[in-house]
C-alpha positions in Angstrom: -14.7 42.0 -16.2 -12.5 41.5 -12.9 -15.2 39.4 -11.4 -15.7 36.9 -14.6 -11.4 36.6 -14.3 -11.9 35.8 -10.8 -14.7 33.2 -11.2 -12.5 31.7 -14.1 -9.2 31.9 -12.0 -10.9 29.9 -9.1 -12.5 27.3 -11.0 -9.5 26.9 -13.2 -7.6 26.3 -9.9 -10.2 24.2 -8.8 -10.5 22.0 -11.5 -6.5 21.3 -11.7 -6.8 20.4 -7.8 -10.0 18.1 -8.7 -8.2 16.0 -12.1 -5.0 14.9 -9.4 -7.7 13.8 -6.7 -6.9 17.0 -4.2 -11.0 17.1 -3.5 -10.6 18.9 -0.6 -8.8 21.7 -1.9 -11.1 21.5 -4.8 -14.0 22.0 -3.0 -13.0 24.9 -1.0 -11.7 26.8 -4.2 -14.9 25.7 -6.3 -17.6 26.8 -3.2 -15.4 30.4 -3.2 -15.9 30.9 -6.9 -19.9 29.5 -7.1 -20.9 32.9 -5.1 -18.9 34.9 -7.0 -20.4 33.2 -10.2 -24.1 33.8 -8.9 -23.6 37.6 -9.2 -22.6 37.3 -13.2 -25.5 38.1 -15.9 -24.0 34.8 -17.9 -25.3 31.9 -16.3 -22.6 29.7 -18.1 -19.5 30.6 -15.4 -22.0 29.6 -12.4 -23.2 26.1 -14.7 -19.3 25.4 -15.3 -18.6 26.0 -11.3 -21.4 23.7 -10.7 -20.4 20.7 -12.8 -17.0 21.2 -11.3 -18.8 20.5 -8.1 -20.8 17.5 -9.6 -17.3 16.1 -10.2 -15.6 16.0 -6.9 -18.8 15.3 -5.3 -18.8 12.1 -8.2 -15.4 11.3 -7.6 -16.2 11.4 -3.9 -19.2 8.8 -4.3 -21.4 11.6 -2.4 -23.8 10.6 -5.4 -27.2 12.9 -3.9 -25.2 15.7 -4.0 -23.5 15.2 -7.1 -26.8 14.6 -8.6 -28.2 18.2 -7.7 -24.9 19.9 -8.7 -25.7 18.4 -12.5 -30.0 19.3 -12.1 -28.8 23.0 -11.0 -26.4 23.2 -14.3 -28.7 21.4 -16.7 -31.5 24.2 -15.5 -29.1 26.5 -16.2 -27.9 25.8 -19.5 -31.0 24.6 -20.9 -32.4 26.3 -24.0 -28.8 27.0 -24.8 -26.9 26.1 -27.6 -25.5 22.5 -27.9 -21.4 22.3 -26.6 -19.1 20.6 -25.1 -20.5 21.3 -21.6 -23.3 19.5 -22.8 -21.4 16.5 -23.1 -19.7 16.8 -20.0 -22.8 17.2 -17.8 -24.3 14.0 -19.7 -21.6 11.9 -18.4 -21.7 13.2 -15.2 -25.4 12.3 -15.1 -24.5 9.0 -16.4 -22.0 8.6 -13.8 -24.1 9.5 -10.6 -26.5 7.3 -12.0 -24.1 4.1 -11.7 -23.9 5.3 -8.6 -27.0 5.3 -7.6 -27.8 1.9 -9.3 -29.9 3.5 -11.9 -28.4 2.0 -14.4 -31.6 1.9 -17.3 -31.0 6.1 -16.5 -27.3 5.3 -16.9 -27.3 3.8 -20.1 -29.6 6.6 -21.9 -27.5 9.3 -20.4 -23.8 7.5 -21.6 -25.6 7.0 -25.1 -27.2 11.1 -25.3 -23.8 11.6 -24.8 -22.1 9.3 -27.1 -24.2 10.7 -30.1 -23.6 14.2 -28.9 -19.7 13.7 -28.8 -19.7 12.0 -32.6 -22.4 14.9 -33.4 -19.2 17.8 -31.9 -16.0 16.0 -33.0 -15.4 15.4 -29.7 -13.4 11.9 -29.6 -11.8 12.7 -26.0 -15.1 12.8 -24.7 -16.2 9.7 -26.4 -13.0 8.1 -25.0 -13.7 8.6 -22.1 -17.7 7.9 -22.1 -16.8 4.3 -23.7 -14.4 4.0 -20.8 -17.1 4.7 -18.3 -20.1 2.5 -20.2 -17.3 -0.3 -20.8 -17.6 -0.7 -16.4 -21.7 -0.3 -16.3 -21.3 -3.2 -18.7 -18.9 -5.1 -16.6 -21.1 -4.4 -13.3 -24.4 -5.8 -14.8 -22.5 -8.8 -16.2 -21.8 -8.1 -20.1 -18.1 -8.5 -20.0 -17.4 -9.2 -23.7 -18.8 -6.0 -24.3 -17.7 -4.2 -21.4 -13.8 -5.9 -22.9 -14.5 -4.3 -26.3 -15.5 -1.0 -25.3 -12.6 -0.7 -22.7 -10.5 -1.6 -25.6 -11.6 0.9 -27.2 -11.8 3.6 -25.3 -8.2 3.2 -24.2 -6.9 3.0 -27.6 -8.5 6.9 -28.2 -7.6 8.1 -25.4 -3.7 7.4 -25.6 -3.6 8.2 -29.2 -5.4 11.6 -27.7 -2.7 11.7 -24.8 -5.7 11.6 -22.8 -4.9 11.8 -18.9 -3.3 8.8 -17.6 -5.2 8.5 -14.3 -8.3 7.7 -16.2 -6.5 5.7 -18.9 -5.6 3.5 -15.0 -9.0 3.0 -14.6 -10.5 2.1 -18.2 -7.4 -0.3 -17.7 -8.5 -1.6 -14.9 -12.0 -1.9 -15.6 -10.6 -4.2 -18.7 -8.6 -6.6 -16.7 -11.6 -7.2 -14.6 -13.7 -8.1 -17.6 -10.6 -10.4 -18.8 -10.7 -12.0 -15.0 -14.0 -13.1 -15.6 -13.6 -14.2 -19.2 -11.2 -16.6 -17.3 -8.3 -14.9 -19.7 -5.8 -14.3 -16.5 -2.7 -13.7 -18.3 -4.4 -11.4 -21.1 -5.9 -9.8 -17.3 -2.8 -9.0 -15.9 -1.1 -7.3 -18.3 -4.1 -5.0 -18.3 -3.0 -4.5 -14.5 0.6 -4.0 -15.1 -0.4 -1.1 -17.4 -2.8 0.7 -15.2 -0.5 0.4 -12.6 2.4 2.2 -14.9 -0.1 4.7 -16.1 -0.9 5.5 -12.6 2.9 6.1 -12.0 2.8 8.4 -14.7 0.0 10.1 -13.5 1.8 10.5 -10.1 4.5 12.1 -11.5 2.2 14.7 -13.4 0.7 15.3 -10.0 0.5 18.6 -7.9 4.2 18.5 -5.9 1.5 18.7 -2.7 1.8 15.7 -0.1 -2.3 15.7 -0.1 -2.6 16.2 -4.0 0.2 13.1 -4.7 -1.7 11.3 -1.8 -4.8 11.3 -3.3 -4.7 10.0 -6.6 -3.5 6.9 -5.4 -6.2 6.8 -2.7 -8.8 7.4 -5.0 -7.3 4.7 -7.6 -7.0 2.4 -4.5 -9.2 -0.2 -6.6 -6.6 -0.2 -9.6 -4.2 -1.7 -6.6 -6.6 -4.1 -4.8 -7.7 -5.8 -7.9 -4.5 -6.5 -8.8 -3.9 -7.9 -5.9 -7.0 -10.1 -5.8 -5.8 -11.7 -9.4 -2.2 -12.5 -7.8 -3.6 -14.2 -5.2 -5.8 -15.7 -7.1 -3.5 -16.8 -9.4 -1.6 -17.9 -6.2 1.6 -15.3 -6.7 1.6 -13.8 -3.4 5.3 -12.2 -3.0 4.4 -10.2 -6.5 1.0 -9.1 -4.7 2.9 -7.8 -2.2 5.2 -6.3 -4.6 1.8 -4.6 -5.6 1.2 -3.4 -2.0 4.1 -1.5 -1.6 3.8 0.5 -4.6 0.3 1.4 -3.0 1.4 2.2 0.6 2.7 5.9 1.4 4.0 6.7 -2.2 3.4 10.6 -1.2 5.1 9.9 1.8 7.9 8.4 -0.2 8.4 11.9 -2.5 8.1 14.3 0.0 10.8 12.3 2.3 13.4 12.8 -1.2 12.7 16.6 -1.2 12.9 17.2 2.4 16.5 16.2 2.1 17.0 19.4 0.2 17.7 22.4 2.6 14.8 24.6 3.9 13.4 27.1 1.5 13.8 29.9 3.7 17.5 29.8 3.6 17.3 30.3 -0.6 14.1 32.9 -0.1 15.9 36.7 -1.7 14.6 40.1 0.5 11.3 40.2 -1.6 10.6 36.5 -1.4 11.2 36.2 2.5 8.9 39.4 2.9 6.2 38.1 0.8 6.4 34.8 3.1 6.6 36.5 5.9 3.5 38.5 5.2 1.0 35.3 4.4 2.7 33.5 7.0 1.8 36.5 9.7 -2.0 36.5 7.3 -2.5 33.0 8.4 -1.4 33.3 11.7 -3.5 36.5 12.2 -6.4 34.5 11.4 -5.8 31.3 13.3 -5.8 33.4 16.6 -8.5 35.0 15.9 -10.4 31.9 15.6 -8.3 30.5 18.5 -10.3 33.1 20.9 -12.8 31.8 23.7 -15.2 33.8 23.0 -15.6 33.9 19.6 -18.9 35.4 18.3 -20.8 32.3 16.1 -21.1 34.9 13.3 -17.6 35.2 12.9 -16.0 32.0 12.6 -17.8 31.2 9.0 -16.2 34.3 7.7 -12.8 33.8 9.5 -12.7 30.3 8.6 -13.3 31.8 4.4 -10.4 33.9 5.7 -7.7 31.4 6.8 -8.8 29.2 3.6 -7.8 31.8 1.8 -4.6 32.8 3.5 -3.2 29.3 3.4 -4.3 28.8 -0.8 -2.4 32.4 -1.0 1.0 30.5 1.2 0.4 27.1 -0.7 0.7 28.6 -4.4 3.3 30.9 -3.3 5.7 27.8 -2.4 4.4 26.0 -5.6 6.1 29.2 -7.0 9.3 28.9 -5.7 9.4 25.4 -6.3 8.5 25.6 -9.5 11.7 28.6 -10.1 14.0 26.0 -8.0 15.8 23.1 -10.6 16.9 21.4 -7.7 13.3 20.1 -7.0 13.4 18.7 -10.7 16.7 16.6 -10.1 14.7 14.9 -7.1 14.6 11.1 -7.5 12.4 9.2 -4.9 12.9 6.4 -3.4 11.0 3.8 -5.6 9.1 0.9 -3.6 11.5 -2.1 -2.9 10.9 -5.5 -3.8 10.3 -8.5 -1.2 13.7 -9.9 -2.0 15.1 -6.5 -1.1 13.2 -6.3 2.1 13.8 -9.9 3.1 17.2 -9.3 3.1 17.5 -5.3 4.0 15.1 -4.9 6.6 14.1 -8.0 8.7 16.6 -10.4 11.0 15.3 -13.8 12.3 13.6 -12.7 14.5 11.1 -10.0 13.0 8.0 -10.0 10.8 6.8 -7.6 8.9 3.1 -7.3 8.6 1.3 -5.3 5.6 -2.2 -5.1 5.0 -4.3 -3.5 2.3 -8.2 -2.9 2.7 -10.4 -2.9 0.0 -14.3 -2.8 -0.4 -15.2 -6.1 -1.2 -12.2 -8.0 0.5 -8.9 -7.3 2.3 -5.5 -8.6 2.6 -2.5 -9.3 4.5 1.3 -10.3 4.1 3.6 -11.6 6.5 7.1 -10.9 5.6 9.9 -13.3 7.5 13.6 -13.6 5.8 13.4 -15.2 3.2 9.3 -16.2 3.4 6.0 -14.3 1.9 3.0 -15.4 3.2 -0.6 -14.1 2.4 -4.2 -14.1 3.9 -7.3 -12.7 2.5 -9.3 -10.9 5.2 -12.6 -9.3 5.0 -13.8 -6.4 3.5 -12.9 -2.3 4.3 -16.3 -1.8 5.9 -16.8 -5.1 8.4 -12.9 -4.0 9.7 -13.9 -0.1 10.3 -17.1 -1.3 12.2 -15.0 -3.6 14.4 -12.1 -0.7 15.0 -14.5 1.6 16.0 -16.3 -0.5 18.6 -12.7 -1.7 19.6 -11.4 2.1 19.8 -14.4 3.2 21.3 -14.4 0.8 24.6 -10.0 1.1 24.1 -10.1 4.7 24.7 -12.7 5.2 27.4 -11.2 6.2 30.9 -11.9 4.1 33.9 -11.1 3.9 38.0 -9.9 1.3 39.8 -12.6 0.0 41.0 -14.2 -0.9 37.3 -11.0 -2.0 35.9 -11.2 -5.5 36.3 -14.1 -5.8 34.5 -13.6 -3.6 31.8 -11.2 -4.9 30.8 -13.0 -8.7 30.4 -15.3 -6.5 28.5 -12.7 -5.0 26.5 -11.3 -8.5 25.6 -14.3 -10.1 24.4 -15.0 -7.2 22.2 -11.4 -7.3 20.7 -11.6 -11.3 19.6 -13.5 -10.7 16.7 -10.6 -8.3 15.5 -7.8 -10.8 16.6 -9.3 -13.5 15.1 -10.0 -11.2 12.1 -6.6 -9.5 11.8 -4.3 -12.0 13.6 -5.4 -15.3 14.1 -5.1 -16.0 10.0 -1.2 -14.9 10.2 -0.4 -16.9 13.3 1.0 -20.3 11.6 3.5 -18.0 10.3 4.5 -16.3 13.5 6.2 -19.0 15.2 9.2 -18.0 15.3 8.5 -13.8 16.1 9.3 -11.7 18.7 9.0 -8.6 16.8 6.6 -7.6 14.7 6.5 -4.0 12.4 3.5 -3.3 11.3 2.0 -1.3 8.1 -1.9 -0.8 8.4 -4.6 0.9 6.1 -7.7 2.4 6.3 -9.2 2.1 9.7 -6.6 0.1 10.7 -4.5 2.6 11.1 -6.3 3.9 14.3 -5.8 0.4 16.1 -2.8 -0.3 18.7 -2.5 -3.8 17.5 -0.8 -4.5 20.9 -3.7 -4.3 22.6 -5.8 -6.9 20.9 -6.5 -9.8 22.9 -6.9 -13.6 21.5 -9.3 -14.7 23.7 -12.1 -13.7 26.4 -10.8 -15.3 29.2 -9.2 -13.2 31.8 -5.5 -14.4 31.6 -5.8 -14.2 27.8 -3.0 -12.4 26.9 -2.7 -8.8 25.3 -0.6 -9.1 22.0 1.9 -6.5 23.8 2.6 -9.1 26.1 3.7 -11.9 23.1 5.4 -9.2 20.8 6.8 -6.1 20.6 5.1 -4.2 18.2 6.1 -0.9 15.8 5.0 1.0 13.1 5.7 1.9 9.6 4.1 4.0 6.3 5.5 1.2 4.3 8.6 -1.2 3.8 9.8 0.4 2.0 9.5 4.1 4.0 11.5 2.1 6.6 13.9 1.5 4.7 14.2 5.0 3.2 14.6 6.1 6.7 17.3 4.5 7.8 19.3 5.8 4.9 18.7 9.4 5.9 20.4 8.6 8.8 22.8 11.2 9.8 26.1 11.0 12.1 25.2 10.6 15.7 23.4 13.7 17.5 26.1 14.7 20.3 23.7 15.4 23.0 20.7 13.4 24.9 17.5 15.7 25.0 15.9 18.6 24.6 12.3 18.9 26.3 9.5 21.2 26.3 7.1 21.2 29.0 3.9 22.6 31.1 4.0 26.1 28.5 1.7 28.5 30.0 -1.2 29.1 27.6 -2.5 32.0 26.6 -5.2 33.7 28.7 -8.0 33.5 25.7 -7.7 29.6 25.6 -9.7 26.9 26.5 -6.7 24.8 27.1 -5.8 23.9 30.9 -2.7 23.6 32.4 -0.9 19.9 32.7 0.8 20.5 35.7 2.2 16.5 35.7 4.1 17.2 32.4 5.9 19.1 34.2 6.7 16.6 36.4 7.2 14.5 33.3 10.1 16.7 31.9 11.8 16.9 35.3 11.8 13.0 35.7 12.7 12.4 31.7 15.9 15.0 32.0 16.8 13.7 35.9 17.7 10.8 33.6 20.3 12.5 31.9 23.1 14.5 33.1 22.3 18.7 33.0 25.3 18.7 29.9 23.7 16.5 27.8 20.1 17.7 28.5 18.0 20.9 28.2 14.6 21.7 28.9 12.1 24.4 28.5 9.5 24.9 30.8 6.4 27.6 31.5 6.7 30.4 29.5 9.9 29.5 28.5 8.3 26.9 26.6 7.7 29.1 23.6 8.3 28.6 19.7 11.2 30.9 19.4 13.0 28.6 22.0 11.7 25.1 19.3 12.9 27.2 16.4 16.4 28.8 17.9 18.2 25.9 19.7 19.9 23.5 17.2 17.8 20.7 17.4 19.9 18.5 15.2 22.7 18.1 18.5 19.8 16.1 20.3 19.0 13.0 20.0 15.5 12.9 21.5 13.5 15.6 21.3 10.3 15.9 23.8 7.2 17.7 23.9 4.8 17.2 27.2 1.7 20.0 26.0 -1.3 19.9 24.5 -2.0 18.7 20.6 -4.1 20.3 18.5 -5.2 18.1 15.4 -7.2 18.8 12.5 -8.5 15.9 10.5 -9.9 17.5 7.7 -6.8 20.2 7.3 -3.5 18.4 8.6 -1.7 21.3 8.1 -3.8 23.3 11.1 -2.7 20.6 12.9 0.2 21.6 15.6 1.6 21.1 19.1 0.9 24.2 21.3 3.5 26.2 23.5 3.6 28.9 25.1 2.4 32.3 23.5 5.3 34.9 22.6 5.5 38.2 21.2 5.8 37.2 17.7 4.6 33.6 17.5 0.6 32.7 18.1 2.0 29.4 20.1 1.1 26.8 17.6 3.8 24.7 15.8 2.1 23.9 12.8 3.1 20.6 10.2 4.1 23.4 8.3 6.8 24.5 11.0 7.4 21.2 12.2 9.0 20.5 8.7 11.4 23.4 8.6 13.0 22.3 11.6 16.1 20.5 11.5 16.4 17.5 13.4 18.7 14.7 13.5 16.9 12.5 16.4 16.3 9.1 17.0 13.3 9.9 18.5 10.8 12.2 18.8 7.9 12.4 21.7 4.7 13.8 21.4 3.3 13.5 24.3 0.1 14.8 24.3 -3.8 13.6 23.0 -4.7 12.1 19.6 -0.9 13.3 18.2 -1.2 10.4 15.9 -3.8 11.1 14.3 -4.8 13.1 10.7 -6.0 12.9 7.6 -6.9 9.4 6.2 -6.4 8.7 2.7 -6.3 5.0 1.5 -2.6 3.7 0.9 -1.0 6.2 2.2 -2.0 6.1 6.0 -2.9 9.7 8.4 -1.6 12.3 6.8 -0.4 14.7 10.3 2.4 15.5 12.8 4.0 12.2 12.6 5.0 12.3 9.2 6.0 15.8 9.7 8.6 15.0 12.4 10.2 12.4 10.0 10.2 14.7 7.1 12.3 17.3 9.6 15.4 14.1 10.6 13.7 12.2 12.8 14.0 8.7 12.4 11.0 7.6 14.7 7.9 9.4 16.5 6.2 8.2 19.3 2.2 9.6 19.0 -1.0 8.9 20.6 -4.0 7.6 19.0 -6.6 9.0 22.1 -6.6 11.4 24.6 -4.7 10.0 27.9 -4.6 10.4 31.1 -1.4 13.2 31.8 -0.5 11.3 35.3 -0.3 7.7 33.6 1.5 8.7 30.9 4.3 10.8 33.1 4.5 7.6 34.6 4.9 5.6 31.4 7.3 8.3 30.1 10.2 7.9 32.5 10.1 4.2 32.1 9.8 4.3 28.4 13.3 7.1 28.8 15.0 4.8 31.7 14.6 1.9 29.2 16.3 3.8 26.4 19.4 5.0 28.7 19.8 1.3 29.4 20.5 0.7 25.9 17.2 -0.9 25.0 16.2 -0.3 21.3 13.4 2.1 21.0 10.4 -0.5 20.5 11.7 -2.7 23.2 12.1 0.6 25.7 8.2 1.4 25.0 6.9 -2.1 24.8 8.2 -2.5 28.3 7.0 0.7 29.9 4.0 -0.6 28.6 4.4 -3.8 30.3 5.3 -1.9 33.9 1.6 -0.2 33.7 -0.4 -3.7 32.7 1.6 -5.4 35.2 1.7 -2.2 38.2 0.5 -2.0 41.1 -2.5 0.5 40.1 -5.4 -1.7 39.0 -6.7 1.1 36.8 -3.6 1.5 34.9 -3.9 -2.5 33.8 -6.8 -1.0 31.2 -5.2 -0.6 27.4 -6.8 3.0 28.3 -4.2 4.0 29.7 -1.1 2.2 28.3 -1.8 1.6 24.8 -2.5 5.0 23.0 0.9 5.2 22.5 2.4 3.7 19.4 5.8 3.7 17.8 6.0 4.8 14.0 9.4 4.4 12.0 12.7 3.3 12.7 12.1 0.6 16.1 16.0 -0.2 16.4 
């Protein structure tokens, strides 16, 4: 009936999102349909949901809950005739078992299911089992065997046209079985073809920034260990080559299509009132949820609501883009070699610094003209504990009086990063002033500048050695500066101080006000504009030609959601028509042609994480609309401070400072000013520079 379609439709949907590593979508589609499934005499929809679930719980390394999701299914299926569920929910089992370092439960699950796939005619299946046993093998040491059955398995599964994300990983799982056969060569040809398979895989992606995103971050081990054999095999430039086919890939894509004009000026009558009517569903929604007082009993179903809206908005563009041929002409920008970047990007006076961070071990590049140096560094989780502990004491507010000592206490807890994260690449730096940094992982919440190399209390900050910027990737930065348009032909636009709506929980910032005044007193009134109080609105963002300015400014309140970017937006000023929020989705629309863009306001740097490609938020969505750079923040700061820190940040750039040299020494006037608290990083380093520093 309707129901069973529905159950089918959503875990269809779900398991298309779940294959190109969109887990998150995944999940929410998969948990909409399980319900659903429940109230179905046939047990076998709510079994299929479940394994579903099992997967992306699997491929999520959330191995207790994967584990229940496959008991749950095997109860429900059992007594049932034998299929190719059966075999399916075997590996699985077998799977969370590795896992779970079970591997004697492992081994008998992979072979139930290896007989049970010969038993069916199933040789995709048994591909793919072979692939998976091949890496229990190589984990507990039998690497002959685990060579022989990789072999194997990948040999059936390209004559089967099997998927070419899993092909990566049977691929990969081979070369490391070669590495420790001490067969080098034979190992990295094994890497160079699960790295192409994994560009084909990208290509067969969902065209969604989060679904391209995460099939690299979920293959991020394809990448490291390639990287791990370079070095070893002491080839660092082509490791690095390796690294920037890693870093911000979705980025890279979604920066070639944004090129293209706006949908909405393509959009017939029927299109543009369909879109109107899921944009005004979601927005419906999201104030609803936005309300003070909502009841507790309301926001599960509301939230089930504005999931839904936005899966409605998202297949509904998929839709167009699909019926548009110019999306197919659409080359992106492919990563550049060092040589390329040596020569394109850096002068003598700049290093680039990359890093990539893996499980078991982590590394870093420094790029000068002409030179590639490399480091290994420790592993992903000894980092994250350190940048926490680091971000935590970073980003607490204090007064004058505790200053002092804080920040003593702040630099003894910072060495062990320095001397983690910097002290290796310092032979190298001799001849730096500036340095552009591309992080991962955790260490894309750190303000480098603030690290400190020593406890002593004249030890200096890096900020006051370097100036320091950000990038996605080389290679992004590079793509960026070819976007560039002809000069804007005015100096800023501003928004400021937008009175919230009543309902809210936000309060005013009466000094960003003051900020706005002071940033535009720096200009003359025909080259500036600024929108202030209620005038501070969304139709005002949307109307004025934002592509004449060449900064744009907003001095508000942030909203970020990590776990949905797209919620993620700057709030204005409440209008008839608009709930107030400029959304990523918004933000992108917009045309810009800035050098800058300002988000002045708490934690506007920050996102979604995924491995390789960096925070997945506001900042990339400002670049995607023209804007060569973004400044962000990676805390919540103090509104006076940073009016303060504005104007000179603004006064720098009217002097004809480049853009990382204007913030780096705003920066300096609050470390070096005459308010002791102001010396903390607290105040002064929460704001970074991300894109184009010149």
């Amino acid at each position: 009936g309707i129901k069973n379609a529905e159950v089918l439709a959503l875990g269809h949907l779900g398991a298309m999102y779940a294959e190109t590593a969109d887990y998150e979508k995944a999940e929410t589609l998969l948990n909409e349909a399980l319900p659903k499934a429940r109230e179905l005499s046939d047990p076998e929809p709510q079994a299929t949901i479940l394994m579903r679930l099992a997967y992306v719980a699997k491929e999520r390394e959330q191995w207790q809950a994967a584990l229940q999701f496959c008991q749950q299914a095997e109860a429900l299926i059992k007594g049932k005739p034998r299929k190719l569920r059966d075999i399916e929910l075997l590996y699985y089992f077998a799977r969370v078992y590795v896992g779970l370092k079970q591997y004697d439960q492992a081994r008998a699950r992979f072979e139930q299911a290896g007989r049970l796939a010969r038993e069916l005619h199933a040789p995709q299946f048994g591909a793919i089992l072979l692939g998976d046993y091949a890496e229990l093998q190589r984990k507990t040491g039998q690497f002959a065997a685990a060579h022989r059955l990789a072999t194997e398995a990948v040999t059936l599964l390209q004559r089967g046209g099997g998927s070419p994300h899993r092909v990566a990983q049977i691929l990969a799982t081979n070369a490391e079985a070669l590495r420790a056969l001490h067969r080098n060569d034979e190992a990295w040809r094994s890497y160079q073809q699960a790295l192409a398979a994994l560009e084909r895989a990208r290509a067969f992606s969902i065209p969604t920034e989060i679904a391209r995103a995460g099939l690299v971050a979920t293959r991020h081990q394809v990448y490291a260990g390639a990287i791990a054999l370079l070095l070893h095999l002491n080839r660092p430039a082509e490791a690095f080559d390796v690294a920037e086919s890693y870093h911000a890939r979705a980025f890279l894509d979604v920066l070639a299509e944004s090129s293209l004009d706006q949908l909405g000026h393509e959009l017939n009558a029927a299109q543009q009132a369909r879109e109107d009517e899921l944009l005004a569903r979601v927005s419906n929604v999201q104030r609803q949820l936005w309300q003070s007082e909502l009841a507790a009993e309301a926001e599960p179903r509301l939230q089930r609501e504005l999931a839904d809206a936005e899966n409605a908005l998202e297949l509904f563009h998929l839709e167009l883009r699909r019926q548009n041929p110019r999306f197919a002409t659409v080359q992106a920008p492919q990563p550049l070699s060092h040589q390329r970047i040596t020569s394109e990007l850096l002068d003598a006076q700049t290093a680039l610094v990359e890093y990539v961070v893996s499980d078991e071990q982590s590394f870093a590049w420094v790029v000068t003209q002409g030179q590639v140096h490399s480091v290994t560094l420790p592993g992903g989780k000894e980092l994250a504990e350190a940048v926490t502990a680091y971000r935590t004491a970073a980003s607490s507010k204090v007064s004058s009086s505790q200053a002092a000592a804080a920040i003593a206490k702040l630099k003894t807890q910072s060495l062990p990063l320095y001397q983690k994260l910097i002290a290796p690449l310092e032979p190298h730096l001799k001849q730096t002033r500036k340095l552009i940094i591309v992080a991962d992982g955790a260490l894309t919440y750190l303000p480098f500048e603030a690290l400190a190399g020593g406890a002593q209390r004249n030890a200096p900050f890096l900020l006051e050695r370097f100036t320091v910027s950000y990038a996605p990737s080389a290679s992004a930065l590079v793509a960026l500066r070819s976007l560039k348009q002809s000069d804007a032909t005015k100096g800023l636009i501003a928004f400021g101080d937008p009175v919230y709506a009543t309902t809210s929980e936000l309060r005013q910032l009466p000094y960003t006000r003051h900020e706005v005044n002071a940033i535009a007193a720096l200009f003359s009134p025909t080259e500036s504009r600024i929108w202030l109080g209620a005038e501070a609105n969304e139709p005002n963002s949307k109307a004025e030609r934002l592509n004449q300015f060449r900064y744009v400014h907003f001095a508000t309140h942030a909203l970020i959601d990590e776990a949905h970017p797209a919620r993620s937006g700057i709030v204005l000023a409440q209008s008839e028509k608009e709930d107030g929020m400029l959304q990523m989705s918004e933000v992108m629309r917009l045309k810009l042609n800035a050098d800058l863009v300002t988000l002045s306001a708490c934690r506007t740097g920050l996102g979604q994480l995924l491995r390789g490609e960096g925070i997945i938020g506001l900042t990339r969505a400002f670049l995607y609309a023209g804007a060569e750079s973004v400044t962000v923040s990676l805390w919540n700061v103090n509104d006076i401070a940073t009016a303060s820190l504005m104007k000179s940040f603004y006064k720098n750039l009217q002097q004809g400072q480049a853009k990382d040299d204007a913030l780096r020494q705003a920066k300096l006037e609050l470390l070096k000013g005459a308010q002791p608290a102001w010396h903390h990083p607290y105040y002064w380093a929460a704001f970074v520079l991300v894109g184009d520093p010149q």
